[in-house]
N, C-alpha and C positions, 0 to 999 in steps of 0.2 A: 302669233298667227292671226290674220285677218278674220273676225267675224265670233271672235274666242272671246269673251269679256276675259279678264283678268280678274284673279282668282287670289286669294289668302296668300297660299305658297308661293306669288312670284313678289310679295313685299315682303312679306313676314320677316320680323329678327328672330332667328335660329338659336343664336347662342343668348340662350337665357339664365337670368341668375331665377335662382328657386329658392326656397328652407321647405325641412321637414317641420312636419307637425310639432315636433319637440321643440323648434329650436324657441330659444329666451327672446324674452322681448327686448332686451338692449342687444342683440345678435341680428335680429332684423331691424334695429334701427343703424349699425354700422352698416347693415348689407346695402340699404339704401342708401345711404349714404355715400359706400365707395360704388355704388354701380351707378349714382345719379338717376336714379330710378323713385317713384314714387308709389308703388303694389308690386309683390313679390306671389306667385304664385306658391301654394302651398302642396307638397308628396306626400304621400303614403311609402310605403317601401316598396315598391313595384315601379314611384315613378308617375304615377298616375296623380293626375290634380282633382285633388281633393279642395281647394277654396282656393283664395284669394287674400290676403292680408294688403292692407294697404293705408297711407299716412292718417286718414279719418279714420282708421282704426284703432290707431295707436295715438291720436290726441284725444280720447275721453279720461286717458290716465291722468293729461295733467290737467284737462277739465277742472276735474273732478279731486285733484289729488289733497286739496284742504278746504276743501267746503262740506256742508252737510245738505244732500237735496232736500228739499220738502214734499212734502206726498204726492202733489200732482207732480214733481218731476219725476220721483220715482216710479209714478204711473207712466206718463209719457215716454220716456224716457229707459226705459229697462234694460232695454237690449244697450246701449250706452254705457249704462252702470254695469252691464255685466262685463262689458269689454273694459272698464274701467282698472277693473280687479282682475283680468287676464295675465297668465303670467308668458305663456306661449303661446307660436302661431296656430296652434288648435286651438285655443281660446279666442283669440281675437280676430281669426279669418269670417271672413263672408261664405258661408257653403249653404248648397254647393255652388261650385264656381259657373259662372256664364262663360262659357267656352265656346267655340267654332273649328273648323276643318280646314286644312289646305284648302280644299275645291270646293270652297262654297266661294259664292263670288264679293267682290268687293261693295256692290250696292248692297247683297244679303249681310254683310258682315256690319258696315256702314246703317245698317234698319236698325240691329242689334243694338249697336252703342248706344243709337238715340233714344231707343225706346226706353232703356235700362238706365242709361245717363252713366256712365261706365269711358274712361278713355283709353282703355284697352283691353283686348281678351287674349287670353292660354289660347293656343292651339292644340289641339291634341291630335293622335293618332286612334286609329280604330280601336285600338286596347282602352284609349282613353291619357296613353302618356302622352308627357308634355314634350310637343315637336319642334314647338318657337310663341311668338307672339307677336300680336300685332296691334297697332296704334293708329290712334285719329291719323298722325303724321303720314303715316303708313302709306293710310286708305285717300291721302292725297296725290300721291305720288302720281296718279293716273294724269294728273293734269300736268304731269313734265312731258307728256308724250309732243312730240315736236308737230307743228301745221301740215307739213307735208304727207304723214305718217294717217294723220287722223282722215287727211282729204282724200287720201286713196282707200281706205276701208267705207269712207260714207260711199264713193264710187263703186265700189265692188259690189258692199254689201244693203246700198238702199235704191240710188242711181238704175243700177243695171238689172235689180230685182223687181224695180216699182214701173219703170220707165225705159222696156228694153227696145230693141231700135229704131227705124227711123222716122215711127213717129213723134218721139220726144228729142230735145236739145234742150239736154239739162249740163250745166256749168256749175264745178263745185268749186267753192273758194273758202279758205280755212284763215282766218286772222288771231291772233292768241286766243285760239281756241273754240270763235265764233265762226259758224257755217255758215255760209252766202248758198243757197242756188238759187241758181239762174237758169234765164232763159224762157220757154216755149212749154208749156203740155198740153195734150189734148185730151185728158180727164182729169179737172182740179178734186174731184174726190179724195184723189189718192194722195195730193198735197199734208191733210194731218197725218196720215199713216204715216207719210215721210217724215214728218218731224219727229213720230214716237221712236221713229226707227233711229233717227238722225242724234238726237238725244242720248240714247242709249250706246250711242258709241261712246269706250272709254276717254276721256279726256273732252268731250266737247262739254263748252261755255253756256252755250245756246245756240238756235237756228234761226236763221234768217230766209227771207224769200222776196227774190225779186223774179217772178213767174209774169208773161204774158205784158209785162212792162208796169207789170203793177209790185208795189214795194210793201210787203207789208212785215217788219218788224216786231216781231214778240207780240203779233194780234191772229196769232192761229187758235180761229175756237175747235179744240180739239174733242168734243162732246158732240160738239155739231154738224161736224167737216166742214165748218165756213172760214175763209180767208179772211183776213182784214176786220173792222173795226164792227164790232154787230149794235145796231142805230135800233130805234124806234119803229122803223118799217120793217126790218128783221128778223122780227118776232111771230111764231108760227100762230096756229089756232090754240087759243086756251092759254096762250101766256102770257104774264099779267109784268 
């Protein structure tokens, strides 16, 4: 739907491999193994994700598996050694797990990863079981959306809200993924608003503007509402 960001649920992989708490740690390393996966969400008996296990999990065993630390790395390092000596995915998961919703959106999901450093999260349902999951990969997909597709939603939804009619002649044009408008306005104010809006369409690259026959290229100060290149004369009272 037009003007709907896109949401968890319409990428998400459903069919997920999981282990319970119990399972061995040579059990989760064939599990990765045949699924080609690299973290394994971890259940409780209800279903519900309780952590995360995943490959930096499971390398401080061989780390660690014939050396002796010395105190500062026993210090530093603790939480390591304890996953060292893990024999199951209760030992050795990350809890609780960093999770997300179907309908939270893809930029909220996308915040998440980065913040955390994390390449993928569980999805849970209201209960809290696990529904699917989703991936960096995932949360790109948005940018398969085709030029024609993205050109008529900035139309609908920035075009025809910002610039309704006939005082404006605005031209939208869409190139893998890069916004052009064009054309006429007769309140350049509303030009950043356009961009925040224009942006925020799923799949767009960047915006562009060729307004009033002036061109200006990835120079929208958008703090300031000014178009174009901001110079030395530019600068208001009191700024340095």
């Amino acid at each position: 739907m037009y003007g709907t960001p896109h949401i968890v649920g319409d990428v998400m992989t459903r069919t997920v491999a999981a282990v319970a708490g119990h399972a061995a740690f040579k059990e989760i390393v064939r599990l990765m193994r045949d699924r080609k996966v690299s973290a394994l969400p971890v259940l409780d008996g209800e279903g519900r994700v309780v952590g995360v296990v995943s490959e930096a999990d499971l390398l401080p065993k061989e780390e660690f598996r014939d050396s002796d630390p010395d105190r500062y790395t026993q210090l530093r390092r603790r939480c390591d050694l304890a996953k060292a000596g893990g024999l199951t995915a209760e030992d050795l998961m990350t809890s609780p797990a960093l999770t997300t919703r179907p309908d939270v959106t893809l930029a909220r999901a996308a915040r998440a990863m980065a913040h955390a450093r994390v390449k993928r999260l569980p999805v849970v349902d209201d209960r809290g079981a696990l529904a699917g999951i989703v991936s960096r990969a995932d949360l790109l997909k948005v940018f398969q959306r085709g030029d024609d597709e993205i050109a008529e939603e900035v139309r609908r939804e920035v075009v025809t809200q910002l610039f309704p009619g006939p005082d404006s002649a605005i031209r939208v044009q869409v190139h893998d993924g890069v916004v052009t408008l064009a054309g006429r306005v007769r309140d350049r104010s509303l030009i950043p608003v356009a961009a925040r809006l224009a942006r925020a369409v799923e799949g767009v690259v960047d915006v562009d503007f060729a307004l009033d026959g002036h061109r200006s290229p990835g120079r929208v100060d958008l703090s300031a509402g000014r178009v174009g290149p901001v110079g030395p004369g530019d600068r208001g009272p009191g700024e340095q």
